[in-house]
N, C-alpha and C positions, 0 to 999 in steps of 0.2 A: 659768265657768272653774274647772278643778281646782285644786286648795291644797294644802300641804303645810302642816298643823296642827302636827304635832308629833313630835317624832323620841325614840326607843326604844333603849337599848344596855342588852344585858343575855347575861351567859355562855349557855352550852346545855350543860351537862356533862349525860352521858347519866344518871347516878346520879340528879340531880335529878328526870327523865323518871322512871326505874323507884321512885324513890320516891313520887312519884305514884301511880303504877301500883296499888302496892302499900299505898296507905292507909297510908302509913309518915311522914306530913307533921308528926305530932303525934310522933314518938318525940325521944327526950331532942338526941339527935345533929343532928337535923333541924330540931327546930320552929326554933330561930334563923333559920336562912332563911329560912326562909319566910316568918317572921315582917315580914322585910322587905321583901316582896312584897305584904303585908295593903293598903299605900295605893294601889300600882298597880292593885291590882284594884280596888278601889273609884272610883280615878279613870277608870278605861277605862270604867266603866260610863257615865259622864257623856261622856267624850270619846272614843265609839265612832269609827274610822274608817271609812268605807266600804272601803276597800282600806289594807293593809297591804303595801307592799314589803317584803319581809321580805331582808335581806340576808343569807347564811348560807352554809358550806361545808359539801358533800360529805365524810364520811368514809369514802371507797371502800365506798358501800354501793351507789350508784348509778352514778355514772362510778368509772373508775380505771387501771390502765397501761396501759391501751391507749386510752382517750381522757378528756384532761381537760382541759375550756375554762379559761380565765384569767378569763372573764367568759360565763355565761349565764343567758339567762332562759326562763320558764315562761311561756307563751302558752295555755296549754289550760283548758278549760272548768272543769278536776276534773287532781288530782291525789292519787295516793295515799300510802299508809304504805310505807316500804318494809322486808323484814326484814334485819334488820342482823345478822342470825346465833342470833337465838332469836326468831323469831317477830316482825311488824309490830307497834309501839303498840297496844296497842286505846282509840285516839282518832281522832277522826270526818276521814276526808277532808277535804281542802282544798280548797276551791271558789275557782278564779280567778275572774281580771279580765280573759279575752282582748280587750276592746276595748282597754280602757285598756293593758294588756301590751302589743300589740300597735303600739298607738304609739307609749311607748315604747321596743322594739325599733327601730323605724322610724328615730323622731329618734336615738338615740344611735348609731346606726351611720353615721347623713348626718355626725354630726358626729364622726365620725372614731375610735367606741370600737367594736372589732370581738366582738361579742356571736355568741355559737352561739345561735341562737335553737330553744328545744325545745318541740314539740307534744305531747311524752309526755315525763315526767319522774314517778318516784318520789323521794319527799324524807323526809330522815333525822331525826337526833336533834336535826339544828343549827337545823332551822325546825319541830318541832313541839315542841320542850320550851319555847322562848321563849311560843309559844302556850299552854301549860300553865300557865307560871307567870304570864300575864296572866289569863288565861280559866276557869282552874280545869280543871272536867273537865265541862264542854257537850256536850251529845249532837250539837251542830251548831256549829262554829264562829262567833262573832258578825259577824265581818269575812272580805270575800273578801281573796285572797292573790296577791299577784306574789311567787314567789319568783324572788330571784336570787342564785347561785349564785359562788362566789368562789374561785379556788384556793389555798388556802392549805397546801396538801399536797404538793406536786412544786414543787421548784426546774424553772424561777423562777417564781416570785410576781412578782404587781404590784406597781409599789411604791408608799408613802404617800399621792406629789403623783398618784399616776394612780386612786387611789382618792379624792381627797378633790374631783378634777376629773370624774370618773367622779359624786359626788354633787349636785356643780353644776351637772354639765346633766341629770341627772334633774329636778333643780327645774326649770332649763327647758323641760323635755319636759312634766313634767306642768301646767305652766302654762298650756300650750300647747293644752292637753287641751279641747276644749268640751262640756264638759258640768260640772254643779256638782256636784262632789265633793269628799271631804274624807276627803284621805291622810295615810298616815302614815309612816315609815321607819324601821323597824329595825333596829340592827346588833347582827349578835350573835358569840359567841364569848367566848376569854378566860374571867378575864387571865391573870398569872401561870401557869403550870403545864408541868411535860412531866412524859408518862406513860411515858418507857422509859429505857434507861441510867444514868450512873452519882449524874447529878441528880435519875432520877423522884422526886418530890416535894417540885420546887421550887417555893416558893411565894416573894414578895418583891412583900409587898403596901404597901412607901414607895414603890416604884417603878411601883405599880399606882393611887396616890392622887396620886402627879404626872402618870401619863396621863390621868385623870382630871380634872387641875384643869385641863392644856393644853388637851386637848379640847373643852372649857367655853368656855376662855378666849381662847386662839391657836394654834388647829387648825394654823396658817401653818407652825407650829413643827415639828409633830408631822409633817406630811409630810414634812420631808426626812431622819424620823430611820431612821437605816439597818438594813435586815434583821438583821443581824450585832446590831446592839443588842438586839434583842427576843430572839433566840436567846440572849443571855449573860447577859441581867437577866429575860427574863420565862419564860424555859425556848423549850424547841423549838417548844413549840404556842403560844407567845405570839405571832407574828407573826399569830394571828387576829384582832390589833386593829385592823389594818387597815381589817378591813369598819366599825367604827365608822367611822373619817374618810367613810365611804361615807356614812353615816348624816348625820355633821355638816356635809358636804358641802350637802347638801340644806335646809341648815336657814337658810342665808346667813351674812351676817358673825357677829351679833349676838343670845344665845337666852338667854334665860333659864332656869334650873334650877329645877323643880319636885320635883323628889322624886333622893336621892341612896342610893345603898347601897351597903357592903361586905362580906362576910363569907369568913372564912377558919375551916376549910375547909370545901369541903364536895367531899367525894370527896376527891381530891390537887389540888385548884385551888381557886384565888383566884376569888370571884365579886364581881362589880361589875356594877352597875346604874343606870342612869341614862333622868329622863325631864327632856326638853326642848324647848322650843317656841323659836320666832322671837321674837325681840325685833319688837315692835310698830311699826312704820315702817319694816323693814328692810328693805331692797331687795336 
């Protein structure tokens, strides 16, 4: 039987990615961050997943006004970099999980979550910087990848409870799964931040350390909090916290906190970070 180990929430701001890039990790601006990423890397190495769901949105690099799911997944063997306006990442392709993807697909549409299921998919900054700041810079990715895809760009968005119900039956789905694996669930995005109008560069990171304590503590809560709230206290791009409940979704009632991070700023956003596993007996 497939498992779900342990669950991943951590921003993707693309500055983070091109810092990278650019061997800029050490400069005065920067090392703080990263700095708080030094235990994640070191604990992945111990708690490698076979498959990574990586939970993450599009920013109109790949879909956009003329077609944008509310929920899809990645089925295909290999997926690539995509250029987002100066050229792809130069970091290594993403090798899926089509079996396991696939059942996935399978079960959460029986149960009622209507998934665009995609055989060719390019994916952006939102699922290969999370990658970055776990993995460093591998010439081969350590873990295969389901990515799935979340709209958090075009009204309307899903809301909370369909996201945090959306991570509950992934757990069932991969439970389901026969074969002995060991996944893990990402959500990425966030926090705080919007990058246009008369707010860009809001940051309101008390409000980004209570999503964080709920999250942790009573996800229950956090679903029903309303779009409208996340656009006024966490700016316009904060409704990507969303895809977290996806995350915590997956993880059951009950998890325990292993490693906790925040730092402001980095680019014009809030980053927070969090790793966590299942409470032990939790059903």
């Amino acid at each position: 039987m497939a498992k779900i180990t342990a669950g991943i929430a951590t921003s993707h701001v693309p500055a983070v990615g091109a810092a990278i890039d650019m061997a800029r990790t050490d400069d005065d601006y920067w090392k703080p961050m990263f700095q708080g990423y030094e235990f994640s890397k070191s604990w992945i190495k111990t708690n490698n997943p076979d498959v990574a769901i990586i939970v993450y949105n599009d920013h109109a690099s790949y879909f956009g006004m003329e077609i944008m799911p509310t929920f899809a997944i990645g089925v295909a063997e290999s997926f690539e970099v995509c250029d987002e306006g100066y050229g792809p990442r130069p970091v290594p392709s993403v090798e899926g999980a089509p079996e396991l993807a696939t059942h996935l697909a399978a079960s959460l549409i029986l149960d009622d979550f209507d998934l665009t299921v995609l055989n060719v998919l390019e994916v952006d900054h939102g699922l290969t910087v999370p990658l970055s700041l776990m993995y460093g810079t591998p010439d081969k990715w350590p873990s295969k990848v389901i990515p799935l895809a979340v709209n958090v760009v075009m009204y309307p968005q899903p809301s909370g409870e369909r996201c945090l119900s959306l991570g509950k039956a992934i757990r069932r789905a991969v439970e389901e799964f026969d074969e002995d694996l060991n996944v893990q669930v990402w959500g990425t995005g966030g926090m705080s931040h919007q990058i246009q109008g008369a707010r860009a560069g809001l940051i309101n990171l008390p409000w980004d350390q209570k999503f964080m304590d709920d999250l942790i503590d009573q996800p229950e809560v956090l679903q029903y909090k309303p779009h409208l709230e996340y656009m006024r206290e966490a700016g316009s791009e904060g409704v990507e916290l969303i895809m977290w409940l996806i995350m915590r979704g997956a993880l059951g009632d009950k998890v325990d906190e292993v490693h906790r991070f925040n730092h402001v700023p980095a680019s014009n956003t809030s980053v927070g970070h969090l790793i966590l596993t299942p409470k032990e007996g939790d059903a």
